[in-house]
C-alpha positions as CSV (number, residue, x, y, z in Angstrom):
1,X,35.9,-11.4,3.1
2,X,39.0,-10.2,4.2
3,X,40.8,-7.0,3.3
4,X,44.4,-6.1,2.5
5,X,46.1,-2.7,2.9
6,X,46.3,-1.0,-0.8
7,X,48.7,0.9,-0.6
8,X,52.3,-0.1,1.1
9,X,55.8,1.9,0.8
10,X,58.9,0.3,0.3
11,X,62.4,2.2,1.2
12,X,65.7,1.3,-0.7
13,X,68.0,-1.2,0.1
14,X,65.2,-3.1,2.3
15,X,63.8,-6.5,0.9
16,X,59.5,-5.9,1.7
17,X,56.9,-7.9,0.5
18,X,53.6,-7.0,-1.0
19,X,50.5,-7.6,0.0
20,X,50.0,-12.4,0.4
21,X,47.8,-13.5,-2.3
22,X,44.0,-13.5,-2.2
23,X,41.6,-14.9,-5.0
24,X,40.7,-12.3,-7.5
25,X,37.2,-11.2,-8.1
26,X,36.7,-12.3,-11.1
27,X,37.5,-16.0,-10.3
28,X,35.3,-15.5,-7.1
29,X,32.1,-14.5,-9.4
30,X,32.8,-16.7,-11.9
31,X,30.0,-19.9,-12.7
32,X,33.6,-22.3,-13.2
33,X,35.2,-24.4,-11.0
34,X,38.6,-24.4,-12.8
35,X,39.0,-20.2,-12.6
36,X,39.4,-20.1,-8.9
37,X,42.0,-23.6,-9.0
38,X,43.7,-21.8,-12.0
39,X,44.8,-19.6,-9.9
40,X,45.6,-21.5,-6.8
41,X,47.6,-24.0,-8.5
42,X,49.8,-21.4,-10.5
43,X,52.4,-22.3,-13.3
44,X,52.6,-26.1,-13.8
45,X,55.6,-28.0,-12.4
46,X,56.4,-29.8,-15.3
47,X,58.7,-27.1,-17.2
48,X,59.2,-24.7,-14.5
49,X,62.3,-22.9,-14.7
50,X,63.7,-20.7,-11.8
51,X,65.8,-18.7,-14.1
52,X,65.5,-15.6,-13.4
53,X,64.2,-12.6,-16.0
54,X,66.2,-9.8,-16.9
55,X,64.9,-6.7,-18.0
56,X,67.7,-3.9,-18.9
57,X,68.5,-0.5,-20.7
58,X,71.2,2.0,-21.0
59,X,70.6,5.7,-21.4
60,X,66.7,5.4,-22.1
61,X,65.6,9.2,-22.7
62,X,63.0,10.7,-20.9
63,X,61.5,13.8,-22.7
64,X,61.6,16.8,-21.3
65,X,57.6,17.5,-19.9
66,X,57.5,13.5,-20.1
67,X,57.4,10.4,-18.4
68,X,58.2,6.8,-19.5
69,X,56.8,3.2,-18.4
70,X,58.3,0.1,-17.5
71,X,55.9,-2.9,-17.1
72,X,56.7,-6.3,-16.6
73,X,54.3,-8.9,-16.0
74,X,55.0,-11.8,-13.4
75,X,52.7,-14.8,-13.3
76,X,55.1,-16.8,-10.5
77,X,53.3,-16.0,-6.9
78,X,56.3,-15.5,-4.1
79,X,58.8,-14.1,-7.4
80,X,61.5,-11.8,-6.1
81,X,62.3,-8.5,-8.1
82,X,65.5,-6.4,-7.8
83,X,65.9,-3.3,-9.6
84,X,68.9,-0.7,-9.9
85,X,68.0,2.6,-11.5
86,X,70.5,5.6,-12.3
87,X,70.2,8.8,-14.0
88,X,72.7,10.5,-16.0
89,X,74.3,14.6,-14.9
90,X,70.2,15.2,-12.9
91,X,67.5,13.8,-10.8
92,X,64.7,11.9,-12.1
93,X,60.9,11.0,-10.6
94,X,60.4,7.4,-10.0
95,X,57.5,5.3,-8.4
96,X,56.7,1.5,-8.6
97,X,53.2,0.4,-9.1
98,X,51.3,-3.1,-9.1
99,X,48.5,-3.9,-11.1
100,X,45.7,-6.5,-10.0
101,X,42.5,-7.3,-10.6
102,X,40.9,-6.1,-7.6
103,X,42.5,-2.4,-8.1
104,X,46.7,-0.8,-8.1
105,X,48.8,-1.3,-5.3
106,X,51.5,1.1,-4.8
107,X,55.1,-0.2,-4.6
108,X,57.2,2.6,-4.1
109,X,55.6,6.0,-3.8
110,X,56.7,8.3,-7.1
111,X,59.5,11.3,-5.7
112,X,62.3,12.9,-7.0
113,X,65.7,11.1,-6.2
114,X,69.1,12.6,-7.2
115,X,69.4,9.3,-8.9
116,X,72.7,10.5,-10.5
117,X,74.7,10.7,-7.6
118,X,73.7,7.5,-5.7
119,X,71.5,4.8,-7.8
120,X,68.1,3.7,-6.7
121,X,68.0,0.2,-5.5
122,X,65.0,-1.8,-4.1
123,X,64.1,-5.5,-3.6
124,X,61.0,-7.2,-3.0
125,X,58.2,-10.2,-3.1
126,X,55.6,-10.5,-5.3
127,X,52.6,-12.4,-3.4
128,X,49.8,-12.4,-5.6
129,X,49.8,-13.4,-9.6
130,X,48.8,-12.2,-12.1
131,X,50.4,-8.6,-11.7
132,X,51.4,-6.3,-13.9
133,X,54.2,-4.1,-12.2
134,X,54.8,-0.8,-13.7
135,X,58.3,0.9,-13.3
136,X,57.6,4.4,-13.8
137,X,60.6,7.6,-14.7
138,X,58.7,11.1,-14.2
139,X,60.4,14.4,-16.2
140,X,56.8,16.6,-16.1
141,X,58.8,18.7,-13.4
142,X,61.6,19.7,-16.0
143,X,61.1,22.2,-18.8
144,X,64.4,22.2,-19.9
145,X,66.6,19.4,-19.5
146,X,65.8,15.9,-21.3
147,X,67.2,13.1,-18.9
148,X,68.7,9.7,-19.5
149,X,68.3,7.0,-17.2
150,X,69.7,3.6,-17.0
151,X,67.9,0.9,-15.4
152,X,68.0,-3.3,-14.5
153,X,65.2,-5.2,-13.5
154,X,65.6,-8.8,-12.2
155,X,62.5,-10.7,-11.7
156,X,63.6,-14.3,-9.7
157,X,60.5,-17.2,-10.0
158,X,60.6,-19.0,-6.4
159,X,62.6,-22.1,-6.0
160,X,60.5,-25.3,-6.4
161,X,60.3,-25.9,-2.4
162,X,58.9,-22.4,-2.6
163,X,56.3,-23.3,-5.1
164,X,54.4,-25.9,-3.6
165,X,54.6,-24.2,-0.3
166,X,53.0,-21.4,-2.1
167,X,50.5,-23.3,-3.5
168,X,49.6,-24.8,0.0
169,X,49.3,-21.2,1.4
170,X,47.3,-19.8,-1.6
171,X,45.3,-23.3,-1.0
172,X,44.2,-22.0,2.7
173,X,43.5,-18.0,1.9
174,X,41.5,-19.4,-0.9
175,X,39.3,-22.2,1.3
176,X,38.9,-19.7,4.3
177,X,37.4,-17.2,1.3
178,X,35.1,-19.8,-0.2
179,X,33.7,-20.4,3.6
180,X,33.3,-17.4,4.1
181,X,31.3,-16.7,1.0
182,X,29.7,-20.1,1.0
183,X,28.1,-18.9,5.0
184,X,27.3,-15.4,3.3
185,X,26.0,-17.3,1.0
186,X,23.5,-19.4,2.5
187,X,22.3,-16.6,4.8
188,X,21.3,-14.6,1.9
189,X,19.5,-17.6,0.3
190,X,18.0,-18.1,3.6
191,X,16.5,-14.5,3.3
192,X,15.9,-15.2,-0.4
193,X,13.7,-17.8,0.1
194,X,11.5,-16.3,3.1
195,X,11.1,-13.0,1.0
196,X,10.1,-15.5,-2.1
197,X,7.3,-17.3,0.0
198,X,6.2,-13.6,1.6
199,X,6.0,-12.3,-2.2
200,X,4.1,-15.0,-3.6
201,X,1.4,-14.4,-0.2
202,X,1.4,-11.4,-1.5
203,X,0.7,-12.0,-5.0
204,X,-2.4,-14.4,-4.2
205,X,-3.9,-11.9,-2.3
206,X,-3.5,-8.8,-5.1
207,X,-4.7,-11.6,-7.2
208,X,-7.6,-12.3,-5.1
209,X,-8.1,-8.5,-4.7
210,X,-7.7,-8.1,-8.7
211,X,-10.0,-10.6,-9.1
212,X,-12.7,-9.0,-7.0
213,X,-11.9,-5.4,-8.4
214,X,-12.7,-6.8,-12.1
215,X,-16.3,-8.2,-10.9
216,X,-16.5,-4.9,-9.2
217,X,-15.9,-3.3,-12.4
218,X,-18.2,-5.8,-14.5
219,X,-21.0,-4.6,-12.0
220,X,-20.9,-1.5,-12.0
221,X,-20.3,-0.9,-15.9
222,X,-23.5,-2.8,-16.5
223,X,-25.4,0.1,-13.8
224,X,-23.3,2.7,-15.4
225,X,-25.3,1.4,-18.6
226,X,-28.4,1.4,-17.0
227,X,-28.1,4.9,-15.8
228,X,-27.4,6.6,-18.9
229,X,-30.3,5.0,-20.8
230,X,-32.4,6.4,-17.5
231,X,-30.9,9.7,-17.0
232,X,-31.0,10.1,-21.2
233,X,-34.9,9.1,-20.8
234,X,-35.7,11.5,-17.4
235,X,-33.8,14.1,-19.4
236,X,-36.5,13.5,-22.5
237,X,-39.2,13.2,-19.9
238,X,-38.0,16.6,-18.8
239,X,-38.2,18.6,-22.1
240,X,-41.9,17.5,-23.1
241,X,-43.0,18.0,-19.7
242,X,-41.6,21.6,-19.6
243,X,-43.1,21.7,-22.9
244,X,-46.7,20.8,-21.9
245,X,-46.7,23.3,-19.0
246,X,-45.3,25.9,-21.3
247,X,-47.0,25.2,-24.5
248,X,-49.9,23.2,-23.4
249,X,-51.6,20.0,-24.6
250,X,-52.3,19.2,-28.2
251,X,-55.9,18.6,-27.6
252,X,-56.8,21.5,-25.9
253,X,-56.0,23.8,-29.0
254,X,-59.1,23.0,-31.2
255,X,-61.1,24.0,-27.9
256,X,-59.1,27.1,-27.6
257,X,-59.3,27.9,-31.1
258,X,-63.3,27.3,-30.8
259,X,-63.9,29.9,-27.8
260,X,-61.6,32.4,-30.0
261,X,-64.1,32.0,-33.0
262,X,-67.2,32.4,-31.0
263,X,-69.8,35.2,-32.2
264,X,-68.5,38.1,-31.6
265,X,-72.3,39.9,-31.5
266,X,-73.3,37.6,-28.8
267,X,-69.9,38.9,-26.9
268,X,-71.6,42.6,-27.4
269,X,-74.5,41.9,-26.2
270,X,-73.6,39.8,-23.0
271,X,-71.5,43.3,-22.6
272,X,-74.5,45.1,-22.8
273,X,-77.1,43.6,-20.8
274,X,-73.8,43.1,-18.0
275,X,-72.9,39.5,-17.9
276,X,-70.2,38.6,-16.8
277,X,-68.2,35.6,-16.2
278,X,-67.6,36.3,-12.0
279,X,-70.0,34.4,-9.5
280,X,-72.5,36.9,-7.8
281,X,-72.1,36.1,-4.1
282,X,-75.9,36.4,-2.6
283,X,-76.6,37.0,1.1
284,X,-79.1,34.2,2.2
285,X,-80.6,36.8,5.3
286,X,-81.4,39.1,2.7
287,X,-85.0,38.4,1.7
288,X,-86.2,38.3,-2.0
289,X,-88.1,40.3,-3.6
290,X,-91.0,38.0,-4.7
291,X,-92.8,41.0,-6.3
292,X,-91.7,40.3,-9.5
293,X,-94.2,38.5,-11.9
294,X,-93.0,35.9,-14.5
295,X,-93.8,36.4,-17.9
296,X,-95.2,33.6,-20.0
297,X,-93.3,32.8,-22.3
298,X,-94.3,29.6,-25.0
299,X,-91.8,27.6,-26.4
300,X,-90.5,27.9,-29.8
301,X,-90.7,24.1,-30.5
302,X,-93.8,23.6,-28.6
303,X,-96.4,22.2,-31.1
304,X,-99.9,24.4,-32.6
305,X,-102.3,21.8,-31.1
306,X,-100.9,21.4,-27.8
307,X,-102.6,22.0,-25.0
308,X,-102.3,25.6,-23.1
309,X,-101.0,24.8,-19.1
310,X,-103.4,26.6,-17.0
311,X,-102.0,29.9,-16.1
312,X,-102.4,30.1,-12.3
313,X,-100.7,26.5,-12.5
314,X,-97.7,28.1,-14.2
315,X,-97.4,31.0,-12.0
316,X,-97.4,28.8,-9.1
317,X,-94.9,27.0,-10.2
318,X,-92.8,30.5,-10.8
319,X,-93.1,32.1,-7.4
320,X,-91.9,28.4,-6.2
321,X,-89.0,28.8,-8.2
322,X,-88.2,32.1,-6.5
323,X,-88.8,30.9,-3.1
324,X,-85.4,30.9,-1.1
């Protein structure tokens, strides 16, 4: 969209005019049809008057430390305004200001002019509508001395030739606006729609993915189960195991318990005659001695009436025994 200067200084006794008329924000953002023509079309034609508006005081105080406002509101695009300003015995600070939608537009630039020796006259065109002009007196420079200013305002509406031109030339700012939005527009909609169809590409596929994450998870919370009722058995399998090899097996403690209660005379006299539990390791080149004679012996349980073995039988049998 084009842009107009903001700010624009008008000198006295020149006719300037402000800034030509471009549609206002808020009627380019708005959803209606009618709030951009509103504006184009301008006052109606029917009971348009082109007399002008007067707007007039004599000896309005202006505190001392103080400042006073004019505003004046002009709804007539291409409406001329005249003012005359004087200031009684001193000088006085005065500045002209427009308000618009789209932000203030400065008039006349605010200074101090020795208003009460030659008055302050200006004249100019007011393009764009609605605008609220503010006619501004400045005494915060003086701590002393109140002032009294006079001051005539004349706001002129455009004759009705001027009118419809007008609303021919707003007509034209305003169309080459809306094509230049309507093109910005469509190239942003363009964009829209090819970052829409890359997002939802997008979205299938972190579907897809989510989809595949949440078997994912299924899976591997059921083997998370499985693992805790394992490690919670190994761990169990652990304990008695370290148990057994510390403590030792149930069934071996009545055995135990047996050899502990065994006779402890018996013990003595294996001590005595020099048992003991060790193997004897026997040389097989050293040669026995086969001297020694067996003694016969009869069995406790062996029956009165049983026969006798023939001795020399029996100590045959012994010095076989002996034999290596």
């Amino acid at each position: 969209m084009p842009r107009f200067e903001r700010s624009v200084q008008f000198q006295r006794r020149q006719h300037r005019q402000m800034p030509l008329f471009f549609p206002s924000p808020s009627s380019m953002s708005s959803n209606s049809v009618l709030s951009l023509m509103s504006q184009v079309d301008g006052p109606s034609l029917l009971n348009y008057s082109t007399t002008p508006s007067i707007y007039t005081a004599r000896s309005v105080p202006v505190a001392l430390r103080g400042k006073l406002d004019i505003p004046i509101h002009v709804t007539s695009g291409g409406s001329v305004v005249e003012y005359t300003v004087e200031c009684q015995d001193h000088d006085i600070g005065f500045g002209i200001t427009a308000e618009r939608e789209e932000g203030i537009i400065i008039v006349t630039e605010k200074k101090r002019f020795e208003a009460h020796k030659e008055s302050i006259t200006g004249k100019f065109l007011v393009g764009g509508v609605p605008c609220m002009l503010m006619f501004r007196f400045d005494n915060e420079y003086s701590w002393f001395t109140e002032k009294l200013v006079t001051y005539k305002i004349t706001v002129t509406p455009p004759q009705l030739k001027n009118v419809v031109n007008g609303r021919r030339q707003r007509a034209k700012i305003s169309l080459d606006a809306v094509k230049d939005d309507l093109e910005a527009a469509e190239d942003r909609m363009t964009r829209a729609m090819e970052s829409k169809i890359s997002l939802v590409k997008e979205i299938k596929l972190m579907e897809k993915e989510l989809h595949e994450r949440k078997t994912s998870l299924i899976v591997v919370g059921k083997e998370e189960g499985v693992l805790i009722d394992r490690v919670k058995l190994r761990k169990e399998q652990e304990s008695l195991l370290k148990s057994r090899l510390k403590n030792g097996w149930e069934d071996e403690r009545p055995q135990d318990e047996e050899k502990e209660t065994e006779d402890p005379a018996e013990t003595v006299e294996s001590e005595e005659v020099g048992v003991t539990s060790e193997p004897v390791k026997v040389d097989e080149t050293e040669n026995i001695d086969t001297s020694l004679q067996p003694v016969e012996s009869t069995p406790r349980d062996m029956p009165q009436d049983a026969p006798v073995e023939n001795s020399k039988d029996v100590n045959d049998e012994e010095e076989n025994r002996f034999e290596v």
